[in-house]
C-alpha positions as CSV (number, residue, x, y, z in Angstrom):
1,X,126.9,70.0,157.8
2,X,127.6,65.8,158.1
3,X,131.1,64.6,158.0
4,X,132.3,63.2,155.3
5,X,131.8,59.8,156.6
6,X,128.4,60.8,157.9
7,X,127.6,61.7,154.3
8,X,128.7,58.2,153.3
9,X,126.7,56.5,155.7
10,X,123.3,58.3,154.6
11,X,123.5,58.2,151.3
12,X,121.1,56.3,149.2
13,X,119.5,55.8,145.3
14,X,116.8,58.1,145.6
15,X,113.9,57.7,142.9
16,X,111.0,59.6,144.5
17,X,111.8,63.9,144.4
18,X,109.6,66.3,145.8
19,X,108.4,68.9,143.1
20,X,111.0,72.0,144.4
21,X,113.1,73.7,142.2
22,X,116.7,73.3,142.8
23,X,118.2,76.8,143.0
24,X,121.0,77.5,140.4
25,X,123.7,78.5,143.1
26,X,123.7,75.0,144.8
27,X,124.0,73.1,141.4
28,X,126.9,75.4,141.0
29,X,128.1,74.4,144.4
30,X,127.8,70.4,143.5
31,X,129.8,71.3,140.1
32,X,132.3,72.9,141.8
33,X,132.6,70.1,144.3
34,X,133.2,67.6,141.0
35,X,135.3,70.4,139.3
36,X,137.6,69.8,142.2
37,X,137.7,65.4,141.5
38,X,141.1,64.0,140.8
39,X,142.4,62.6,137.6
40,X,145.0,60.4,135.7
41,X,147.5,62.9,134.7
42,X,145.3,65.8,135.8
43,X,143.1,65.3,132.5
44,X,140.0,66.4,134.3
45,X,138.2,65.0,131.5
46,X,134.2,65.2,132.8
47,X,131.7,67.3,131.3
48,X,128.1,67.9,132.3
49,X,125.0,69.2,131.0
50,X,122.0,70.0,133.5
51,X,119.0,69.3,132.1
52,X,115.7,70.7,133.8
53,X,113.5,71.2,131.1
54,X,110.2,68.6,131.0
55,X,110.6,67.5,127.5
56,X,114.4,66.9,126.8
57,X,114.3,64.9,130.8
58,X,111.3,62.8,128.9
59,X,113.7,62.4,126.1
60,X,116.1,61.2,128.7
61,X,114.2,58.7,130.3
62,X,112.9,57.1,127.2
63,X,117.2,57.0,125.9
64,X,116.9,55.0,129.7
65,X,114.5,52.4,129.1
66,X,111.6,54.6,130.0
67,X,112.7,54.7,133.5
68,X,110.2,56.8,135.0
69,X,112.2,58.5,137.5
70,X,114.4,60.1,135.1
71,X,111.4,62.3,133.7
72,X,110.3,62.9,137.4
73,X,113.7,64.2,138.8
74,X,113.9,67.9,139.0
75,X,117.3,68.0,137.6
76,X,118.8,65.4,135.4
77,X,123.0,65.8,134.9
78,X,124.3,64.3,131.9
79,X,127.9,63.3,133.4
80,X,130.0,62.5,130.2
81,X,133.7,62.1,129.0
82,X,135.5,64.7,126.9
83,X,137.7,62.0,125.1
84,X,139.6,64.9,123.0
85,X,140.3,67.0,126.1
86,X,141.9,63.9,127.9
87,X,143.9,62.5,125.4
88,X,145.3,66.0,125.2
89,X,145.3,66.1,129.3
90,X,147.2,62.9,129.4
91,X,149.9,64.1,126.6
92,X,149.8,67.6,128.4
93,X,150.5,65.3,131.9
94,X,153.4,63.0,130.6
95,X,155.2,65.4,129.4
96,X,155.6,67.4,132.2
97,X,156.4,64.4,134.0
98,X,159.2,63.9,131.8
99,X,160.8,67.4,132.5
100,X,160.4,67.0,135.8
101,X,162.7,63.9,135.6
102,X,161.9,62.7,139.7
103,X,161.3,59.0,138.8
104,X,163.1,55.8,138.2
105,X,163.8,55.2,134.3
106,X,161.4,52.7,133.6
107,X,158.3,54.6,135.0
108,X,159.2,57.4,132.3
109,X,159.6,54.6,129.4
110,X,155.9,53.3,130.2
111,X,154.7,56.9,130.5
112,X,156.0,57.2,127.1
113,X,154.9,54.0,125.6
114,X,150.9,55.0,126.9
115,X,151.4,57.7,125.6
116,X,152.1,56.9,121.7
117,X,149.4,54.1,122.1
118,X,147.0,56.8,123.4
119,X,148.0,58.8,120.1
120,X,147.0,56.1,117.7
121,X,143.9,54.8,119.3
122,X,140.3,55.8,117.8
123,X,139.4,58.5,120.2
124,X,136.4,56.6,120.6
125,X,138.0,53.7,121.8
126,X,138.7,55.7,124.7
127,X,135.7,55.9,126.6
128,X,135.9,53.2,128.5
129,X,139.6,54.0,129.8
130,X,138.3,57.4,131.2
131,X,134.7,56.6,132.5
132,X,136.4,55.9,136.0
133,X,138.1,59.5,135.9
134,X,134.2,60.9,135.5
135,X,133.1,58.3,138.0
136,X,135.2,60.2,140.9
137,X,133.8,63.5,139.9
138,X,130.3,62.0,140.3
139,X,130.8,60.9,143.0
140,X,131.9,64.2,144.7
141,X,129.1,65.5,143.7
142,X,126.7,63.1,145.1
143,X,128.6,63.5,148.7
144,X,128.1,66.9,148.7
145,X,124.2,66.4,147.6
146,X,123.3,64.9,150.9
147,X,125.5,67.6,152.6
148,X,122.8,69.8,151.3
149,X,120.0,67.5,152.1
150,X,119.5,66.7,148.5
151,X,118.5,62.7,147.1
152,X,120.2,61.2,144.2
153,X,120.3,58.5,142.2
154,X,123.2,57.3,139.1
155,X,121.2,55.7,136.3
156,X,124.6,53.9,133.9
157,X,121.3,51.7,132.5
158,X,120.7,53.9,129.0
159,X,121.8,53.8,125.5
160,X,124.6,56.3,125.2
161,X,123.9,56.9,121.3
162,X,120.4,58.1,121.8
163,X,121.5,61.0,124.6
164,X,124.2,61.9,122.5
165,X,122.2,62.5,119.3
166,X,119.5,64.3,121.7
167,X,122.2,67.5,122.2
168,X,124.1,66.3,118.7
169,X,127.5,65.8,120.6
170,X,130.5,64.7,118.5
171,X,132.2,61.7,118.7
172,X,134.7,63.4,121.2
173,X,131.7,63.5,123.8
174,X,131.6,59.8,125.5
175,X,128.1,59.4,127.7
176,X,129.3,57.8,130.8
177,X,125.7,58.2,133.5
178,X,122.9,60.3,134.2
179,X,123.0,61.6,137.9
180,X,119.0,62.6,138.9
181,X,118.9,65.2,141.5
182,X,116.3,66.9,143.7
183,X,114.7,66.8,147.1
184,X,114.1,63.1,148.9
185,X,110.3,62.4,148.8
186,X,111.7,58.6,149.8
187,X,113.5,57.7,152.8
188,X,115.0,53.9,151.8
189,X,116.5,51.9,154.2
190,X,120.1,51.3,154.0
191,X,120.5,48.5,151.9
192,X,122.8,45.2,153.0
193,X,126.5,45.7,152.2
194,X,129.4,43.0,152.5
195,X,131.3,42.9,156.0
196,X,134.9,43.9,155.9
197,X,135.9,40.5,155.9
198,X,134.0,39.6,152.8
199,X,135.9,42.5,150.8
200,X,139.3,42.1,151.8
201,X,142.1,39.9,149.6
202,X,143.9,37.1,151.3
């Protein structure tokens, strides 16, 4: 098992997948790992639907811009927002912050004030407030991926519209990226990455 950092460090977009099936338990495992993701006001608003079958994955790459290693990934997880759920998860979150009545004044007035604005949005509005919630969960699984010696690669580059209507999701259901999953075939190099000094404020 690699530290976490180790994990980090050998992580990479994997689009090549030998043909192995992955075995149910260890997708649980990866859920779980995402299950267990922070969130504003403990919304937990990510939902996921794994997708193995050959058709609905070629469905899924064509909804991508026929990006072939969608339909060539073992697994395909449709990582999406719940909208509904973490509006209520939100509400549900400031309120018990407001019983609980351990911060300064004006903390709880902007709690409240997000709050009523939440309330009157669109619920489809929302989607792009929570996608970061979902991003975190993602990305917990994709650490413990390559803990298990598994490749995978995000894919944010598909029309959102056409994956919904592919499993008729509501408009509470926001599509947020597909996550493709299965054994490395590929080995990429680690690509460049900014030094400290390029990333930091002054």
């Amino acid at each position: 098992m690699s530290s976490v950092i180790e994990a980090i460090k050998m992580r990479r977009s994997i689009r090549k997948f030998r043909p192995e099936e992955i075995p149910d338990e260890i997708i649980r495992d990866l859920l779980e790992a995402a299950r267990l993701a922070p969130s504003g006001s403990n919304s937990q608003p990510w939902r996921f639907k794994v997708v193995k079958d050959r058709e609905t994955k070629r469905r899924l790459a064509e909804a991508a811009f026929n990006q072939r290693h969608v339909a060539e990934a073992p697994v395909v997880i449709v990582c999406c927002a719940d909208l509904q759920g973490y509006l209520d998860g939100v509400i549900s979150g400031a309120q018990d912050l407001l019983q609980l009545k351990a911060m300064e004044k004006h903390i709880f007035e902007f709690i409240d004030y997000r709050t009523n604005k939440l309330k009157k949005m669109d619920i489809e509005q929302l989607g792009p407030e929570i996608g970061f919630n979902v991003a975190i969960a993602v990305e917990h699984i994709v650490l413990r991926a390559v803990e298990l010696g598994l490749g995978t690669c995000w894919v944010r580059l598909a029309d959102g519209k056409k994956i919904k209507e592919i499993f008729n999701w509501g408009k509470n259901i926001s599509f947020v990226t597909l996550l493709l999953l299965g054994y490395p075939a590929e080995a990429p190099e680690a690509r460049k990455r900014l030094s400290l000094d390029k990333i930091l404020l002054d």
